[in-house]
C-alpha positions, -999 to 999 in steps of 0.1 A, spaced: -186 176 -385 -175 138 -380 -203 126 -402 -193 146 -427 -156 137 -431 -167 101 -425 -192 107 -456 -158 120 -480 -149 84 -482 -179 64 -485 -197 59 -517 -232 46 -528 -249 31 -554 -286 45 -542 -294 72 -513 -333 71 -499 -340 100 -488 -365 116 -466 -370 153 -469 -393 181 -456 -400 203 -484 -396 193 -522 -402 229 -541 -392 221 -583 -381 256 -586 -362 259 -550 -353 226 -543 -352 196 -516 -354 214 -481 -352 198 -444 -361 218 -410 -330 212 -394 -298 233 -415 -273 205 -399 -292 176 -412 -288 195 -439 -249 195 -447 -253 155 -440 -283 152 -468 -256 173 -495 -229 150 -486 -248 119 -489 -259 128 -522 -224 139 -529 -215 101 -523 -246 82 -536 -250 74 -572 -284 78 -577 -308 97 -551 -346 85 -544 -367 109 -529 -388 97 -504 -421 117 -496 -458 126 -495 -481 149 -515 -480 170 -486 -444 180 -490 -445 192 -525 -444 231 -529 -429 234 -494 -397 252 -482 -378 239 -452 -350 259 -431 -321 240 -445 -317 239 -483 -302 200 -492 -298 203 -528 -311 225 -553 -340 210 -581 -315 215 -611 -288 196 -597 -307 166 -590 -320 164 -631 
């Protein structure tokens, strides 16, 4: 809950971000739904948001949706 008050007030030009699942229908997941609520406020903050990943991640779902596809185009 601190992290993401804290996160309200910050901005960012670029966000790397690691993720767990990337699905292009579903969305970027994680496996943890509390890292999640950070990820969605970090993007909230940052300008523009670089995935970071590996082929083995793509057409996964994780527990905790961060963001949904669509609102990342």
């Amino acid at each position: 809950e601190y992290a993401l008050r804290m996160l309200e007030n910050f901005s960012g030009t670029k966000l790397f971000l690691g993720v767990d699942g990337i699905d292009l229908k579903y969305g970027l997941t994680t496996t943890n739904f509390m890292e999640a609520s950070v990820n969605r406020a970090m993007i909230d903050a940052a300008q523009k948001i670089i995935v970071l990943t590996d082929s083995s991640k793509f057409g996964r779902r994780g527990f905790g949706k961060t963001v949904s596809y669509t609102h990342l185009t």
